[in-house]
Backbone as JSON Lines, residues from 0, in Angstrom:
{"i":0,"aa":"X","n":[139.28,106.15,100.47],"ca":[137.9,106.25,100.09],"c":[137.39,107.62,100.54]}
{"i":1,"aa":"X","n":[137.01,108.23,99.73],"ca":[136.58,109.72,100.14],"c":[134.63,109.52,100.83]}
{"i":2,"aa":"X","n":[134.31,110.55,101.35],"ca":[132.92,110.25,101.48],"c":[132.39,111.53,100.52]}
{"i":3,"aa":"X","n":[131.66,110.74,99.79],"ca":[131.02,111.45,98.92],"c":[129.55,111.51,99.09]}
{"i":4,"aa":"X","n":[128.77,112.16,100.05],"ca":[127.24,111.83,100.4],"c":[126.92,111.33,99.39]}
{"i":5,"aa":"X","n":[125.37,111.59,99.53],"ca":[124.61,111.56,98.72],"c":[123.7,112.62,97.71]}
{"i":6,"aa":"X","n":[123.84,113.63,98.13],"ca":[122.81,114.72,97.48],"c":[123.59,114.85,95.79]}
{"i":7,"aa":"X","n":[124.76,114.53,95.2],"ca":[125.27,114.11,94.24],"c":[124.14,113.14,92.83]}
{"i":8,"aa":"X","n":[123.31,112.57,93.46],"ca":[122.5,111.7,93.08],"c":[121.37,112.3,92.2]}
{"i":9,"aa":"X","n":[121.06,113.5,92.82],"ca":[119.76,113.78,92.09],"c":[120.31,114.49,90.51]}
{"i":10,"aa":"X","n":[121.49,114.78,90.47],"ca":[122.25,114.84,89.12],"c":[122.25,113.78,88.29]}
{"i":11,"aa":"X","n":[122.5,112.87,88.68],"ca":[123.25,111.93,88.25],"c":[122.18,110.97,87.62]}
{"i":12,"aa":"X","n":[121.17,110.65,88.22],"ca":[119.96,109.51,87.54],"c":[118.52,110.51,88.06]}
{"i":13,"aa":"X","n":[117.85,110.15,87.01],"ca":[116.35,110.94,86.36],"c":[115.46,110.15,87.66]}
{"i":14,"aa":"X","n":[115.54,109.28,88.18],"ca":[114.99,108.31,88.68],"c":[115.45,107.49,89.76]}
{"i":15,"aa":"X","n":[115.4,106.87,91.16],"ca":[115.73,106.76,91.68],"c":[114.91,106.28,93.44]}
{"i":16,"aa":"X","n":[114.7,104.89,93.69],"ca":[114.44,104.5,95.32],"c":[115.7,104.46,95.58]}
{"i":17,"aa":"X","n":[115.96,104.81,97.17],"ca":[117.15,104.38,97.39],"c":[116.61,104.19,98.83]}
{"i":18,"aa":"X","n":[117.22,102.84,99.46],"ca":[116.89,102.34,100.53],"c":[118.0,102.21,101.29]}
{"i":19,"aa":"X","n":[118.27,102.77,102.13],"ca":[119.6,102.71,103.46],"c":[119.04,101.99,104.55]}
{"i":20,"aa":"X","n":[119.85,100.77,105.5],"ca":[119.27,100.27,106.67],"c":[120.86,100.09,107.72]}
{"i":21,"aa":"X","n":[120.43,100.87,108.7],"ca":[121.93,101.12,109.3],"c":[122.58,99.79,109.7]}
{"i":22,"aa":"X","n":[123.58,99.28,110.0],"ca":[124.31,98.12,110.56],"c":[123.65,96.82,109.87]}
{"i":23,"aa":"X","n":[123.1,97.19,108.85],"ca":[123.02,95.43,108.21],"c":[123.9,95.1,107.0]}
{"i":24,"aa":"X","n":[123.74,93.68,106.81],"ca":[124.81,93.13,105.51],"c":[123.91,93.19,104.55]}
{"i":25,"aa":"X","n":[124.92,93.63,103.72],"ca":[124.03,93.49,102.35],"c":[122.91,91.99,102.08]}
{"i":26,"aa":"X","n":[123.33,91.24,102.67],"ca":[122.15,89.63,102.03],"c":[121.17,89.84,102.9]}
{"i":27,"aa":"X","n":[121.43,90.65,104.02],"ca":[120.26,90.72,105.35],"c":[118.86,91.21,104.36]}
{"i":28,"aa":"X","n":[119.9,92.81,103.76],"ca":[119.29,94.03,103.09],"c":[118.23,93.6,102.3]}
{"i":29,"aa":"X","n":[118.53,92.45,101.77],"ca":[117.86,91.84,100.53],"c":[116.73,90.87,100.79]}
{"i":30,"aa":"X","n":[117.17,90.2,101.91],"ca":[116.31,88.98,102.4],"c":[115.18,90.05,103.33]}
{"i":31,"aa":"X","n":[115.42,90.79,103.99],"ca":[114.12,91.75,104.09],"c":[113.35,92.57,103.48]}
{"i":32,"aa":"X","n":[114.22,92.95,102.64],"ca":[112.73,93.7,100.88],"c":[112.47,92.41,100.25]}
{"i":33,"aa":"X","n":[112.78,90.91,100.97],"ca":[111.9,90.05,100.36],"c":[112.6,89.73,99.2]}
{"i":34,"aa":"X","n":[113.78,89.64,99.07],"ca":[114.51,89.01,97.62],"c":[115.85,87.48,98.07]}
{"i":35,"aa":"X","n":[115.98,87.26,97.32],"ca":[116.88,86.15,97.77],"c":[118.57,86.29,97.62]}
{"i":36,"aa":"X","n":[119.13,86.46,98.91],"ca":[120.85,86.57,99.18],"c":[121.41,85.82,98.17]}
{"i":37,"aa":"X","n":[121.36,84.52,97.9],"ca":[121.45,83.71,97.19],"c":[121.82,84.22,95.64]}
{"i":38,"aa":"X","n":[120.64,85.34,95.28],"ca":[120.53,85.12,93.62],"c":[121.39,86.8,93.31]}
{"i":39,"aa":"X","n":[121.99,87.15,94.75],"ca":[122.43,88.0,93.93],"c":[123.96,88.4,93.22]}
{"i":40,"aa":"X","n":[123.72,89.22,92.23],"ca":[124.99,88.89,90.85],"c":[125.78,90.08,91.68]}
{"i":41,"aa":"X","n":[127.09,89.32,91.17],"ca":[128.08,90.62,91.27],"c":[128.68,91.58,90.05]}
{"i":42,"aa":"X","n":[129.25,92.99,90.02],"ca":[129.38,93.08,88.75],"c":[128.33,94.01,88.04]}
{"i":43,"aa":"X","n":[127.23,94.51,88.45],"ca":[126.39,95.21,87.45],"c":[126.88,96.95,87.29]}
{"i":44,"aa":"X","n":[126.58,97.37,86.17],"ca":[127.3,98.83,86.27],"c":[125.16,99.43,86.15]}
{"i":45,"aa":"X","n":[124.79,100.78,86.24],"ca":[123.37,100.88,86.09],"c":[122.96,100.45,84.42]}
{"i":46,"aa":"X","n":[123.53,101.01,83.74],"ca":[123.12,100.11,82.23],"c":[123.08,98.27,82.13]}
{"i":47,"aa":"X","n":[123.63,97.7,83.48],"ca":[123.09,96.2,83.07],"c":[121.83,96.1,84.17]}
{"i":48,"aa":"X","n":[121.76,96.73,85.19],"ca":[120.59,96.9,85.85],"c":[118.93,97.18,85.02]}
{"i":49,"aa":"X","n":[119.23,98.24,84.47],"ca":[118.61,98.4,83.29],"c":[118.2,97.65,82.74]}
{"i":50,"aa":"X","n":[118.96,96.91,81.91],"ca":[118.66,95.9,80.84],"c":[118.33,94.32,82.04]}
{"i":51,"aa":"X","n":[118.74,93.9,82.85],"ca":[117.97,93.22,83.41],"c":[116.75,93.37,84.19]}
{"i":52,"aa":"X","n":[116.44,94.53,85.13],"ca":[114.84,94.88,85.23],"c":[113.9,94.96,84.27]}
{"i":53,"aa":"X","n":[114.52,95.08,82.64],"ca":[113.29,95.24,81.54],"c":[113.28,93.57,81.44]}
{"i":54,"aa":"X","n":[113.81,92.64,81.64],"ca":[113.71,91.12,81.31],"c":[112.79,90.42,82.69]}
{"i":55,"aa":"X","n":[113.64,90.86,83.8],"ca":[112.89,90.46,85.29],"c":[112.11,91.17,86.0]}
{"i":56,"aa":"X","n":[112.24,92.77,86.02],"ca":[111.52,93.32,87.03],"c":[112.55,94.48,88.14]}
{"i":57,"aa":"X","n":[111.96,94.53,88.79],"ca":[112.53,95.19,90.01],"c":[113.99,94.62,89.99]}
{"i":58,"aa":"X","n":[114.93,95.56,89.94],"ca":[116.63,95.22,90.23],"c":[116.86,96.45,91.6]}
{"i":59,"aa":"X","n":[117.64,96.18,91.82],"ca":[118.31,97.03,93.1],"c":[120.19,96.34,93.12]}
{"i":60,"aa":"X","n":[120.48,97.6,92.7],"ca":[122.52,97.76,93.13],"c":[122.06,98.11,94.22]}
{"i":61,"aa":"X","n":[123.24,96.73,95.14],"ca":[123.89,97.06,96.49],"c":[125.13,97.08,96.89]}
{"i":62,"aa":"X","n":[125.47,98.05,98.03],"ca":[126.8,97.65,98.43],"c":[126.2,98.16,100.12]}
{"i":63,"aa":"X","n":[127.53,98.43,100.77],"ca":[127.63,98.77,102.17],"c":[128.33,100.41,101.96]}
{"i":64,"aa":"X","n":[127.81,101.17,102.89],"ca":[129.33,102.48,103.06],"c":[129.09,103.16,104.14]}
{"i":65,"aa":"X","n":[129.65,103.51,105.2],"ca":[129.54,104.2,106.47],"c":[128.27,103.47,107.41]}
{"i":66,"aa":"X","n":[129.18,102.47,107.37],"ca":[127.66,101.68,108.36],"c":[126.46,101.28,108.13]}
{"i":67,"aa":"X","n":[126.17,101.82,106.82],"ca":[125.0,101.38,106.24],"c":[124.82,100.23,104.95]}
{"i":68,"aa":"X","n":[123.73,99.33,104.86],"ca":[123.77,98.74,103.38],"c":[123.01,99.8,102.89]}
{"i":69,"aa":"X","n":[122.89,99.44,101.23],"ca":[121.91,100.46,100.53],"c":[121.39,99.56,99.72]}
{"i":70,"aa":"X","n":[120.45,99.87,99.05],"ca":[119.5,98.89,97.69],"c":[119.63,100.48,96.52]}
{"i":71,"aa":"X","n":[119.84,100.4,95.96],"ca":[119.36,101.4,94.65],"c":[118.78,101.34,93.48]}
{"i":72,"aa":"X","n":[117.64,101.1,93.2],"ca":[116.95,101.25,92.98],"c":[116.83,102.1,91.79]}
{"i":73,"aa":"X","n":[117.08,101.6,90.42],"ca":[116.59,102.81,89.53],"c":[115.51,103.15,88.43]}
{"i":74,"aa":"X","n":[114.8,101.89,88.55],"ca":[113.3,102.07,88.03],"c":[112.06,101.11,88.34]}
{"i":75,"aa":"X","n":[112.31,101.02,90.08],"ca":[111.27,100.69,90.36],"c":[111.49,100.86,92.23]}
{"i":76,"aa":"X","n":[110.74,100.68,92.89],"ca":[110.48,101.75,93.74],"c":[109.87,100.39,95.58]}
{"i":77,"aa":"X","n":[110.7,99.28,94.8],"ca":[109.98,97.96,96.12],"c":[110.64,98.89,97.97]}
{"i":78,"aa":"X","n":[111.19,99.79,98.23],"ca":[111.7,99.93,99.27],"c":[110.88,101.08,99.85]}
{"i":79,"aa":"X","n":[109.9,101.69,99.02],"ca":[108.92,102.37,99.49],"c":[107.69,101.5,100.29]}
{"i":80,"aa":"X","n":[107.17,100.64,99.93],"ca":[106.51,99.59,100.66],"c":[106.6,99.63,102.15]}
{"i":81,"aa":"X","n":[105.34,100.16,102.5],"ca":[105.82,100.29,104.12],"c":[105.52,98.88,104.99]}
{"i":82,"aa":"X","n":[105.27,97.64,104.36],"ca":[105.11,96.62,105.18],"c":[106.93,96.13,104.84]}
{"i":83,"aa":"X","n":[107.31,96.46,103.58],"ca":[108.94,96.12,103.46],"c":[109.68,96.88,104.0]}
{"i":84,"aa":"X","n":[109.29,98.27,104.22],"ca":[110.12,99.27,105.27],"c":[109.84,98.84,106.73]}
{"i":85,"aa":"X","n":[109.62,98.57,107.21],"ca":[108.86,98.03,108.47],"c":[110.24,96.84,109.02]}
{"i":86,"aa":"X","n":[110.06,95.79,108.34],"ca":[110.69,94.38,108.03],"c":[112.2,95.14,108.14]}
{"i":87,"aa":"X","n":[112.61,96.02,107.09],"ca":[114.09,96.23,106.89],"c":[114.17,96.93,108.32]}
{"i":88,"aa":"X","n":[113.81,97.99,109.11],"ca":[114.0,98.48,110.26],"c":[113.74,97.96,111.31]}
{"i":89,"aa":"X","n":[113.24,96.83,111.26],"ca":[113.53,96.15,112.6],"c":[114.21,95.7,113.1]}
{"i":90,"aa":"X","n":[114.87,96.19,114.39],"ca":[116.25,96.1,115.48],"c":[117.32,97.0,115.08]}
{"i":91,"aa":"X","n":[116.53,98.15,113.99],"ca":[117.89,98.99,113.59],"c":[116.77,100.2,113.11]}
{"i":92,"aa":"X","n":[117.95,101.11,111.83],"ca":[116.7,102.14,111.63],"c":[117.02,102.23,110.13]}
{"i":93,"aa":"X","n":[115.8,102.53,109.3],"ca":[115.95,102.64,107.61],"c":[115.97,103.78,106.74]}
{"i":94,"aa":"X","n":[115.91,104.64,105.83],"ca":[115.64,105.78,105.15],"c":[115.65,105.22,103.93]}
{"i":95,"aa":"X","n":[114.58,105.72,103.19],"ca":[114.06,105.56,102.23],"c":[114.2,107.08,101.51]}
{"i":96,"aa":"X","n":[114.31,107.3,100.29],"ca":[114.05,108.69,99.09],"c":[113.94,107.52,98.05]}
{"i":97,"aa":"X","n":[112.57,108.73,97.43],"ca":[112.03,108.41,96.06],"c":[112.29,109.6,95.4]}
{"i":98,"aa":"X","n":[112.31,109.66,94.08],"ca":[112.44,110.52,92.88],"c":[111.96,109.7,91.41]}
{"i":99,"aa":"X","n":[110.8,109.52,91.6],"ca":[110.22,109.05,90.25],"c":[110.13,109.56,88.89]}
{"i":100,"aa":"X","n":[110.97,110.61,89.0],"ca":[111.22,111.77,87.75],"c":[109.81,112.77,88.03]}
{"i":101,"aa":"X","n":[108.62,112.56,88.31],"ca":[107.88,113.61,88.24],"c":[107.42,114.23,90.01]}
{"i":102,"aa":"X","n":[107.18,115.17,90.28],"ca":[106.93,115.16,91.52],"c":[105.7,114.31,91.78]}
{"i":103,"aa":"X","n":[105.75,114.33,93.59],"ca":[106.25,114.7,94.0],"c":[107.8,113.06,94.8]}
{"i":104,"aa":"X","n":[108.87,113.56,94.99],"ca":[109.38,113.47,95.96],"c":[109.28,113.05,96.74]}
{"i":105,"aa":"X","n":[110.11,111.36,97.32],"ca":[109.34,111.14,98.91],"c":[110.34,110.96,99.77]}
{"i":106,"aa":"X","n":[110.14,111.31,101.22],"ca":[111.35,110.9,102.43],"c":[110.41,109.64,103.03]}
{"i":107,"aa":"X","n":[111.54,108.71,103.59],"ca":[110.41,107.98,104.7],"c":[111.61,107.91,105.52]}
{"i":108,"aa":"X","n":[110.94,107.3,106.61],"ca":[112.42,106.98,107.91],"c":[111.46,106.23,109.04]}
{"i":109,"aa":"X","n":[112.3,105.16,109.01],"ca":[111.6,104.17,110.06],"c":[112.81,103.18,111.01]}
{"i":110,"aa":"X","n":[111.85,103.07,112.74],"ca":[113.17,102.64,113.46],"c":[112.46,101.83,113.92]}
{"i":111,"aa":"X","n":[113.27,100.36,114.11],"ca":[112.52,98.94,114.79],"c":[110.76,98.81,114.41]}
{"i":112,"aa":"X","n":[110.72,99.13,113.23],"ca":[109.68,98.42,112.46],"c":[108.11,99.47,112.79]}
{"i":113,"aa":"X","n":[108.86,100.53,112.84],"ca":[107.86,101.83,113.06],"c":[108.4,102.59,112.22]}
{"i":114,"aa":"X","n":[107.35,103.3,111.23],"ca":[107.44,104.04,110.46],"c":[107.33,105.55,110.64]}
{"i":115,"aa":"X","n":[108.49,106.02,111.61],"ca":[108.6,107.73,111.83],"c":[108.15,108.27,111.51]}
{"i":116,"aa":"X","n":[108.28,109.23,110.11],"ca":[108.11,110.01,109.63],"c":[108.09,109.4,107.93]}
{"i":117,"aa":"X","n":[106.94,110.11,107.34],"ca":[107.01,109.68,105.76],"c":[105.93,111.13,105.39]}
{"i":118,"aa":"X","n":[107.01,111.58,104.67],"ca":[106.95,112.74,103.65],"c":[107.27,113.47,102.55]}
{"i":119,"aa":"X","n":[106.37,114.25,101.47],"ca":[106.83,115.1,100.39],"c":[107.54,116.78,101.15]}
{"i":120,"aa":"X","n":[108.48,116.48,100.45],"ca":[109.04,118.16,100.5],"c":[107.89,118.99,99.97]}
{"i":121,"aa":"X","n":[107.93,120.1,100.75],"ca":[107.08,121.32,100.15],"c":[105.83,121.04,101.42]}
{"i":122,"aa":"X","n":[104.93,120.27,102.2],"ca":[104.4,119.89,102.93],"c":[104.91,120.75,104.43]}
{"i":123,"aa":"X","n":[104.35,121.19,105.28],"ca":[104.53,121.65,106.7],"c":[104.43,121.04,107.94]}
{"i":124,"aa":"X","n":[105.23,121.45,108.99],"ca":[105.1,120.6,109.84],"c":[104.14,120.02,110.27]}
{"i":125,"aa":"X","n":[102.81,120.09,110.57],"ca":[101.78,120.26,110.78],"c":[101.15,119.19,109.91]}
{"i":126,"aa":"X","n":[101.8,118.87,108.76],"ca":[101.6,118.02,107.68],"c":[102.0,116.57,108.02]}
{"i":127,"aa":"X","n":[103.13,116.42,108.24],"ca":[103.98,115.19,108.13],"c":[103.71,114.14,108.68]}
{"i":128,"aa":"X","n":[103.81,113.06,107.67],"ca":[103.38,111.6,108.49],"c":[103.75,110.97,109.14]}
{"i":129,"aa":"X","n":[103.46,109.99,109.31],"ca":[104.09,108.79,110.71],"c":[104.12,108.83,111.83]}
{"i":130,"aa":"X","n":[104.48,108.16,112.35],"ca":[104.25,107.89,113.95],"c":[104.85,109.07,114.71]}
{"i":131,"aa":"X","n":[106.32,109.65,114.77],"ca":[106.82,110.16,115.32],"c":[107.65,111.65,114.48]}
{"i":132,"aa":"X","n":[106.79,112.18,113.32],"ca":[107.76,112.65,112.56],"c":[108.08,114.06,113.37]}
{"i":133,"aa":"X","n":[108.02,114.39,114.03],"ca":[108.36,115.83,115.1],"c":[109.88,115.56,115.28]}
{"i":134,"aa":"X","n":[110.29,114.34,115.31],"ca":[111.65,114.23,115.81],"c":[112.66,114.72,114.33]}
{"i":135,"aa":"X","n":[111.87,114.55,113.27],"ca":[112.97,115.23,111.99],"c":[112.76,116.54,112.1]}
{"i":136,"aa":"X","n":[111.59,117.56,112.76],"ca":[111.3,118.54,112.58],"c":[112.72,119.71,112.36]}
{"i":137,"aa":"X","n":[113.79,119.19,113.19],"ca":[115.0,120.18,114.07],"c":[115.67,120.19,112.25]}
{"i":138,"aa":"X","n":[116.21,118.63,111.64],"ca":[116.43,118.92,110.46],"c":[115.85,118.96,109.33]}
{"i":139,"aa":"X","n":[114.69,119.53,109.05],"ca":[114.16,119.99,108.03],"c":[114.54,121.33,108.21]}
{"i":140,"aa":"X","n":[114.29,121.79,109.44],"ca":[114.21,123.38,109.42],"c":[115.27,123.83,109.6]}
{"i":141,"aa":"X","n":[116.64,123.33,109.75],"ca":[118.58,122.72,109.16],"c":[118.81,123.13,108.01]}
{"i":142,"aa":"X","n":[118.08,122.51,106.97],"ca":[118.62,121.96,105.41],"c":[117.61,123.02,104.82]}
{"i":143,"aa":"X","n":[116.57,123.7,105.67],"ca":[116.02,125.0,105.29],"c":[114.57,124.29,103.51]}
{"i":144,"aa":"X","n":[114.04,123.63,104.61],"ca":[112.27,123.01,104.23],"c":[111.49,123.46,104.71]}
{"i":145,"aa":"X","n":[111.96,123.76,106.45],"ca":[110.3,124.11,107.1],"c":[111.21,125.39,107.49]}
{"i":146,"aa":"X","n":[110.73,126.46,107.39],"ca":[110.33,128.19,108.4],"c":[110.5,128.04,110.43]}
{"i":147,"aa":"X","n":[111.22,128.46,110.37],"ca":[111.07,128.44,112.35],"c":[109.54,128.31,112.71]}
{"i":148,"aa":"X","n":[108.44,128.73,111.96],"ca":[106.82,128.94,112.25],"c":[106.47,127.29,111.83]}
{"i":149,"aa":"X","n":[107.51,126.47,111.07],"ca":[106.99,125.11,110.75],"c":[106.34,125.07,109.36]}
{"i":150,"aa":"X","n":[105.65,126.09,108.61],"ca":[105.51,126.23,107.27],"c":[106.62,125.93,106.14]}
{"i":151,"aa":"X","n":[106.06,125.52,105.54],"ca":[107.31,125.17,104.26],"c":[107.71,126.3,103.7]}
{"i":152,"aa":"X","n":[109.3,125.86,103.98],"ca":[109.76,127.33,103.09],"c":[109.46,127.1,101.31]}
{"i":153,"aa":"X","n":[109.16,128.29,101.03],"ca":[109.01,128.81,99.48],"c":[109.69,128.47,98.58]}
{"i":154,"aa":"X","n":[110.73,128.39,99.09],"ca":[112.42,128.32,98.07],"c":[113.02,127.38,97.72]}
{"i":155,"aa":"X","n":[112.51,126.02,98.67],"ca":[113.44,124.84,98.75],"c":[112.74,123.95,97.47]}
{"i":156,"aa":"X","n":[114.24,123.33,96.96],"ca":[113.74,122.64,95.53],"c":[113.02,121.25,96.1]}
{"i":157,"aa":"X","n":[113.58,120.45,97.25],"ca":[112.9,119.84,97.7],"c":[113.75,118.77,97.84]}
{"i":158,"aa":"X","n":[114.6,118.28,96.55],"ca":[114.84,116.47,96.86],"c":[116.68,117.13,97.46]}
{"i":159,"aa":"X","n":[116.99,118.86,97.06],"ca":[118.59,118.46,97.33],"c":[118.52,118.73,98.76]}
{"i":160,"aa":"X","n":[117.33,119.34,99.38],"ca":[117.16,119.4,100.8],"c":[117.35,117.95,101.92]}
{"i":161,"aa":"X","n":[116.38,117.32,101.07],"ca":[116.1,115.76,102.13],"c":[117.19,114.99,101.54]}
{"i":162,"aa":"X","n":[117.8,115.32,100.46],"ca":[119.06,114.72,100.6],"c":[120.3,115.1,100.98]}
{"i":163,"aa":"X","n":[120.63,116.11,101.52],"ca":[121.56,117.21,102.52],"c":[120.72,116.78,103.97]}
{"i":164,"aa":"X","n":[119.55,116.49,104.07],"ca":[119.09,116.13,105.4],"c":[119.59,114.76,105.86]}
{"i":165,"aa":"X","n":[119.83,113.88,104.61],"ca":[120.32,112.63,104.97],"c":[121.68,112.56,105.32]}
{"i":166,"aa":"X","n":[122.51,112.9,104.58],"ca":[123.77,113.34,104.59],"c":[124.44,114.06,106.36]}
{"i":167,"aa":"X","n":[123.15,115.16,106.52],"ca":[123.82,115.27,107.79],"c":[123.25,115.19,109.31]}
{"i":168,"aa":"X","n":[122.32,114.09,109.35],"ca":[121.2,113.8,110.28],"c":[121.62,112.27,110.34]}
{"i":169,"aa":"X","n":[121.77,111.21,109.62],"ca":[122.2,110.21,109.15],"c":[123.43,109.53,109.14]}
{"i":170,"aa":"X","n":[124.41,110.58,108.31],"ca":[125.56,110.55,107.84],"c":[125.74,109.56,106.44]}
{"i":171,"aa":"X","n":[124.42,109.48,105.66],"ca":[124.52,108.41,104.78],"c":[125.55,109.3,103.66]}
{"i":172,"aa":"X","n":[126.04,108.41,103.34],"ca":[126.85,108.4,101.7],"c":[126.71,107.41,100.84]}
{"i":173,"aa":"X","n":[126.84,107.41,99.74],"ca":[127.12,106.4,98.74],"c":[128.78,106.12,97.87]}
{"i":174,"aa":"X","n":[129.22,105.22,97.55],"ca":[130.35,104.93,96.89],"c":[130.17,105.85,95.32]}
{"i":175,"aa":"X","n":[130.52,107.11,94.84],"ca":[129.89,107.81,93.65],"c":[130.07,107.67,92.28]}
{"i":176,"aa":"X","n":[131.94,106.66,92.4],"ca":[132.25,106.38,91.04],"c":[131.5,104.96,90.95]}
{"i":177,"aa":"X","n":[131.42,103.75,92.1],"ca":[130.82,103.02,91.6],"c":[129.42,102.94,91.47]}
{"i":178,"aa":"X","n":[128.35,103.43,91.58],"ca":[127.55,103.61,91.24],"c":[127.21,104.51,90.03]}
{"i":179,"aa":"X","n":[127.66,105.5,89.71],"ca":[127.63,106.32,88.28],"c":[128.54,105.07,87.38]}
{"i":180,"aa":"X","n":[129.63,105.22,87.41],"ca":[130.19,104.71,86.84],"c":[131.06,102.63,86.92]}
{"i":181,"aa":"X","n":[130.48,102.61,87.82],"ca":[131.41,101.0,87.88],"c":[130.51,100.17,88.54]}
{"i":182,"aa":"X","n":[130.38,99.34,88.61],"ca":[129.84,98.21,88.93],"c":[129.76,97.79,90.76]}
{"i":183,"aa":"X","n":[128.3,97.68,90.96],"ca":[128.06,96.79,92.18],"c":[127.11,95.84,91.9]}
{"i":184,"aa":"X","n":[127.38,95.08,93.4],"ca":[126.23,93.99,93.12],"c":[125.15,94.05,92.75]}
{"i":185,"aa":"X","n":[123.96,93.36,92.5],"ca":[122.53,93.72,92.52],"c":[121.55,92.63,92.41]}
{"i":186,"aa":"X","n":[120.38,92.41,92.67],"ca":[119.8,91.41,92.86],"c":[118.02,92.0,92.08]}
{"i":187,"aa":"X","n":[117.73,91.06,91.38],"ca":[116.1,91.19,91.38],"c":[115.21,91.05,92.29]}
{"i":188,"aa":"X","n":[114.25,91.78,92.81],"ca":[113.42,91.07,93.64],"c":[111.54,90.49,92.56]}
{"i":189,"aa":"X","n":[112.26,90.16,91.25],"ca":[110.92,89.73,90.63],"c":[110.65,88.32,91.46]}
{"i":190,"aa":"X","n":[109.17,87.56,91.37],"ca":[109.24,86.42,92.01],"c":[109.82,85.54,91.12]}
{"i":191,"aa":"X","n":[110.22,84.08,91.92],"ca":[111.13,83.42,91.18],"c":[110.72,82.15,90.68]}
C-alpha cells in the first residue's frame, strides 16, 4: 500500500467535505456525524454516491488509512457542523477541509470536543478562529500561508496548502485508487 496523501484530491473532485477522526472505526465515524453503522453499504465507487445522495441526501465514502477513519463527502458538507465536529473529536482529535467548488475554502481541527482552530486560507494570523488556533500557526507558515510577520502570504492558492498542511502536521492520507477510482463503503446520513 503506498501512502498517497491527500493534496491529490483537489484534482481529482470539483467538490469535496472530507472528515478525518484519528484512532476511530469507521461505524464509530458514522454513529458520531449522527448516521447509522448499521445502514452502511459496501461497494460504492463516487458515481453511485452520487446517484444515491440525489435519491437520499447527504452520502459520505468511508474507509480507515494511517490511523485515521475518513467520511468523504462529495456533495454535501454534514462534517463541517461544529456541534458534529465536536461529537467526532471527543477523546481523540478531527480535521475537517471543505471545497465547495467556489471559494472560499475551509480548514477546521478540533481535539476532545474543542474546536481549535477553524479557518479560510488567505486570512492572517491575527484572523483565525477557535479556541486555540496559534498552535497551527508553526504549520501554516511550513506549507507557506502565513509570512514569518503572520500576514497571509500573497501567493498561496490556498486549498493545496491546508492540504500539504494535513499531510504533514497530521500525516493524513487517503487510499487514491479507491476513492477516484474503486469502490468504498458509504453510508447516508439523510433521516431515516
Amino acid at each position: 500500500m503506498t501512502d498517497d496523501g491527500i493534496r491529490w484530491i483537489a484534482g481529482a473532485f470539483d467538490t469535496y467535505c472530507l472528515t478525518f477522526a484519528r484512532g476511530l472505526e469507521v461505524g464509530e465515524l458514522v454513529r458520531r456525524m449522527g448516521g447509522d453503522p448499521g445502514a452502511i453499504r459496501q461497494g460504492l465507487s463516487a458515481g453511485d454516491a452520487m446517484d444515491w445522495s440525489d435519491r437520499k441526501g447527504p452520502v459520505a465514502r468511508l474507509g480507515t488509512r494511517g490511523g485515521w477513519a475518513f467520511a468523504l463527502e462529495h456533495w454535501s458538507a454534514e462534517g463541517m457542523d461544529h456541534r458534529i465536529l465536536r461529537e467526532v473529536s471527543r477523546g481523540t482529535e478531527a480535521v475537517v477541509y471543505l471545497n465547495a467548488g467556489v471559494p472560499p475554502r475551509w480548514f477546521l481541527y478540533a481535539e476532545d470536543g474543542r474546536v481549535v482552530a477553524d479557518f479560510e486560507p488567505g486570512v492572517e494570523a491575527a484572523q483565525l478562529g477557535g479556541e486555540d488556533p496559534g498552535r497551527l500557526v508553526p504549520a501554516l507558515r511550513e506549507v507557506g500561508l502565513l509570512l514569518p510577520d503572520g500576514t497571509s502570504a500573497p501567493d498561496a492558492d490556498g486549498e493545496d496548502e491546508i492540504l500539504a498542511m494535513g499531510e504533514r502536521r497530521f500525516g493524513l492520507t487517503l487510499p487514491r485508487d479507491a476513492v477516484e477510482h474503486g469502490t468504498l463503503a458509504a453510508v447516508s446520513f439523510a433521516p431515516f
